[in-house]
C-alpha positions as CSV (number, residue, x, y, z in Angstrom):
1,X,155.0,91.7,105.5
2,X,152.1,94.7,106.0
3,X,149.8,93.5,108.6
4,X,146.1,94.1,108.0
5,X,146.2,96.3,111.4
6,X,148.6,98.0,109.5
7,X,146.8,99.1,106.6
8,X,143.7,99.7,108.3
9,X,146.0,102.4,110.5
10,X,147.1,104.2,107.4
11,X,143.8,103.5,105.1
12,X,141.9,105.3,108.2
13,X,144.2,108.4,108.0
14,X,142.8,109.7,105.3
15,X,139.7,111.2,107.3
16,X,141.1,114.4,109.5
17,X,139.7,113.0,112.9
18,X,141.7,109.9,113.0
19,X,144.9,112.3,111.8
20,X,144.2,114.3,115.2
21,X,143.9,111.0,117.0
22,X,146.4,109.4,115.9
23,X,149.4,112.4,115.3
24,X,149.6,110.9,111.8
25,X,149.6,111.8,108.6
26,X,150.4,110.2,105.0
27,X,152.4,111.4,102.1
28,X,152.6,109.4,98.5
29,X,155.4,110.0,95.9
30,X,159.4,109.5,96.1
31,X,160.5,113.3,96.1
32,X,157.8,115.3,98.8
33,X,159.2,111.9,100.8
34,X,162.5,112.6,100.6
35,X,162.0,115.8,101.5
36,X,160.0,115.2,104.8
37,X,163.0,112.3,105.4
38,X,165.2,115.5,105.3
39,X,163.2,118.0,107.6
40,X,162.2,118.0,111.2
41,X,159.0,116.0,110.6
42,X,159.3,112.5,112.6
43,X,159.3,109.6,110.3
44,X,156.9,106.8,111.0
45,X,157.2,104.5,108.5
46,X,157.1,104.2,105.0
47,X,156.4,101.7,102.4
48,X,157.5,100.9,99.0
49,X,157.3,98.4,95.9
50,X,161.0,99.5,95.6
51,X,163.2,96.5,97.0
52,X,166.1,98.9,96.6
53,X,164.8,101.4,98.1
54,X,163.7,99.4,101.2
55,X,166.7,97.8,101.3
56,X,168.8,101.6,101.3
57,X,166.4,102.8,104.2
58,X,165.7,99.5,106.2
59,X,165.6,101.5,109.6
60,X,162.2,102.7,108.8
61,X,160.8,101.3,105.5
62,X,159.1,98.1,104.7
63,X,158.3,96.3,101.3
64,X,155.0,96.1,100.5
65,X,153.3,94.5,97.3
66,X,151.2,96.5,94.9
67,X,147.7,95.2,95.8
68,X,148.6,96.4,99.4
69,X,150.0,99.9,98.7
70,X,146.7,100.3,96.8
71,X,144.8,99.6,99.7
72,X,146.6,102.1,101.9
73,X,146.4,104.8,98.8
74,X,144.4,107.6,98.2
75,X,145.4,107.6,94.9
76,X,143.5,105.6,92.3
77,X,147.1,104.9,91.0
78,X,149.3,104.6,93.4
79,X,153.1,105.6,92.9
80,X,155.0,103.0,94.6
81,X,155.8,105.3,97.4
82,X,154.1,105.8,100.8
83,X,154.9,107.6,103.9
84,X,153.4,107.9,107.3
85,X,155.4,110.9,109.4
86,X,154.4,112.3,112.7
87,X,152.6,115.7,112.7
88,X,154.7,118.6,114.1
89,X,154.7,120.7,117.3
90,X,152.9,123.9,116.8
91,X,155.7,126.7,116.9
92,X,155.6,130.5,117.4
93,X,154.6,133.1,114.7
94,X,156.8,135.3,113.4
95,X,155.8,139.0,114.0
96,X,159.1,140.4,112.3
97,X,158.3,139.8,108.7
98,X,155.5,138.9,105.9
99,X,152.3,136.4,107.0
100,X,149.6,134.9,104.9
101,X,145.9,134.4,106.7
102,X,143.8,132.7,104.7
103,X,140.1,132.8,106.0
104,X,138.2,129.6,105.3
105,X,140.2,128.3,102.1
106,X,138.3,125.0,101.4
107,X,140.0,123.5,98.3
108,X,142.8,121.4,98.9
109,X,145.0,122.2,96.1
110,X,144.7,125.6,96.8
111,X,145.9,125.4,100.0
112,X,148.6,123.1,99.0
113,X,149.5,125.7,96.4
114,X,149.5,128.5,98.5
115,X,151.9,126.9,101.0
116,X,154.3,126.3,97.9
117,X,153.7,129.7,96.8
118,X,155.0,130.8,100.7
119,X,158.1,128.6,100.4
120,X,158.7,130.0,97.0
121,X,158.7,134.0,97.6
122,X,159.7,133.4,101.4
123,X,156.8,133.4,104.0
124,X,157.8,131.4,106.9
125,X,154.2,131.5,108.3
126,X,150.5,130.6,107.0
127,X,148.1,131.0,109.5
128,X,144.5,129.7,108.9
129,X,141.3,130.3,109.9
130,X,139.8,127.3,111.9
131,X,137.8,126.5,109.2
132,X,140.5,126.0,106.6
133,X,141.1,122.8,105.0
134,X,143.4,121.1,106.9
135,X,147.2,120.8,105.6
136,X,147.5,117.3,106.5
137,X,144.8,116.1,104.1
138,X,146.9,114.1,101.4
139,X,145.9,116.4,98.4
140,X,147.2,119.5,100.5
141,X,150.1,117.7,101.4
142,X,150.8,116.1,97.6
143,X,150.0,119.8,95.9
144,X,152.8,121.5,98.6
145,X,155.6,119.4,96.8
146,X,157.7,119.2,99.6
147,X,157.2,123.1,100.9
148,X,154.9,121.8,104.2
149,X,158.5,121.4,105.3
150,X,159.6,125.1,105.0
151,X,156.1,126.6,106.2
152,X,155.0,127.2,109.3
153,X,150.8,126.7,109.3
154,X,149.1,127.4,112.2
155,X,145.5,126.9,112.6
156,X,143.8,129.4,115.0
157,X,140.8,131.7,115.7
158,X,141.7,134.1,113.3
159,X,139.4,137.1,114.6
160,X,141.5,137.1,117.9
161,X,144.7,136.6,116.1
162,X,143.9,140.0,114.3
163,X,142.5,142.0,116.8
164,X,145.9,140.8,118.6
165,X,148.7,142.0,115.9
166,X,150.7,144.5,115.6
167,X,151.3,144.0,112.6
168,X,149.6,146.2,109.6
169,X,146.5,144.0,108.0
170,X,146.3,143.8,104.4
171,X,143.6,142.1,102.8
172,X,142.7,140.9,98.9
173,X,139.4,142.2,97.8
174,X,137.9,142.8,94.1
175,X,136.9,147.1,94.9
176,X,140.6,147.4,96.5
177,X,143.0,149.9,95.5
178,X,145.2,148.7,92.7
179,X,148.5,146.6,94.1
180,X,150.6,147.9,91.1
181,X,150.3,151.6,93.1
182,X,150.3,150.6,96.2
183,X,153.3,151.3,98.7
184,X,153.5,147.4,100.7
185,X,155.2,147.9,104.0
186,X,158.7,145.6,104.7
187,X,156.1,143.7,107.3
188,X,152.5,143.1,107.5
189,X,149.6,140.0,107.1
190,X,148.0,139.6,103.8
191,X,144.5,138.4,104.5
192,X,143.0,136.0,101.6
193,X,139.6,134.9,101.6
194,X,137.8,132.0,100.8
195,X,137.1,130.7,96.9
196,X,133.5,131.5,96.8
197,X,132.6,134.0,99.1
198,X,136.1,136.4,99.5
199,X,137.4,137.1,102.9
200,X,134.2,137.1,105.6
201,X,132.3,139.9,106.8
202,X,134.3,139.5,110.5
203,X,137.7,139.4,109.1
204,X,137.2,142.6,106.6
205,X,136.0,144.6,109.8
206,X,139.6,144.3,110.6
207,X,141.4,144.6,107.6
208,X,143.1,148.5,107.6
209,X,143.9,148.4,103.8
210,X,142.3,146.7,100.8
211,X,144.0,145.8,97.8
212,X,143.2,144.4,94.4
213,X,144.8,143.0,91.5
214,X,143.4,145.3,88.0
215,X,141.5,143.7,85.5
216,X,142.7,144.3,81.9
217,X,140.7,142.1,80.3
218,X,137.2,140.8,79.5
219,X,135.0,142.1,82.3
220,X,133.1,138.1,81.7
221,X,135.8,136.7,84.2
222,X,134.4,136.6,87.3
223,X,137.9,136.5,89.6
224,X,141.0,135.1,89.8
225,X,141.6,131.9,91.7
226,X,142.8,132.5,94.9
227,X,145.9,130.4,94.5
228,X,146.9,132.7,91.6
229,X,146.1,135.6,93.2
230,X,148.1,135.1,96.1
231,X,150.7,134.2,93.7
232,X,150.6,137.6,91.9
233,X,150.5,139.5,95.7
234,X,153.5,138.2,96.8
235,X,155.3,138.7,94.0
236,X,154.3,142.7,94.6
237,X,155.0,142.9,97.9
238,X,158.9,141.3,97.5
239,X,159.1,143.8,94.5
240,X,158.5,146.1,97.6
């Protein structure tokens, strides 16, 4: 039995201030579940319309009917899965290897996207402007699939954390010089901007090398998305 405390915990975790408040944060669907279940991440609770599954995971699972899970979801149709897991302890950057910045990315499935996309070619650290969504909002953390667990995202003043690295700066702009030519270093920070505006006037100050995926097609599109254009980066800079 779900207590109306209960819900009105996990219902108020949606909004980012009661996340900080509370060290929570909610994840919906069986598989990016079962993979927090298998990380570091802390496991609160989690809830389910799936007597077998409750049954299988009794330590830390409850049954809970449908009407209920809906009024802990997010999702206009929820999945029969819900998880609450305790946010994780900020950890150190790694200066060794590749990092992504982003700078004030405000969509949620970007971000989400772009976390997956660090998991996938490698990137053990995202670091984000303060700004920046956060990755704890449930469409961030439903859009990473699982990958939150692999990445490292670190929210910080991103000016200083510039000024402070050794590492070369790399950043994504429209007038940079082509990527396809470019020689990428074994280590550096690649710097993308936000959807509307592109990487801020601050940031760009300390950017030492600008780069830019080619156009080859109608000159009507206006950019890529920045999701897919990080995408399309990494993939050049593990071709090396």
């Amino acid at each position: 039995m779900v207590g109306k405390s209960q819900i009105k915990l996990i219902k108020s975790l949606q909004l980012k201030k009661n996340r900080n408040l509370h060290q929570l944060f909610v994840v919906e669907g069986l598989k990016t579940i079962q993979e927090l279940l298998k990380s570091s991440f802390e496991v609160y609770s989690v809830f389910s319309t799936d007597d077998h599954f409750v049954e299988e995971n009794s330590a830390f699972s409850a049954l809970i009917s449908s009407v209920d899970l809906k009024k802990m979801s997010s999702l206009n149709t929820p999945n029969g899965y819900l998880g609450v897991f305790k946010m994780s302890q900020k950890k150190a950057i790694h200066d060794n290897a590749w990092v992504v910045a982003v700078d004030t990315i405000q969509d949620p499935g970007n971000l989400g996207t772009i976390i997956r996309l660090c998991d996938w070619f490698g990137i053990k650290d995202l670091v984000c402007s303060s700004d920046t969504v956060d990755c704890y909002n449930p469409k961030v953390i439903q859009a990473t699939m699982g990958s939150i667990t692999r990445v490292n995202v670190t929210y910080l003043n991103l000016i200083d954390f510039l000024e402070e690295t050794g590492l070369p700066i790399y950043g994504a702009f429209m007038d940079g010089e082509t990527v396809y030519t470019s020689q990428m270093p074994v280590k550096g920070i690649l710097v993308m901007g936000n959807e509307a505006n592109g990487v801020s006037a601050e940031v760009e100050k300390l950017v030492q090398k600008r780069i830019a995926i080619p156009q080859f097609g109608a000159q009507t599109a206006e950019s890529l998305n920045v999701a897919t254009a990080t995408a399309i980066l990494l993939n050049e800079i593990r071709r090396g």
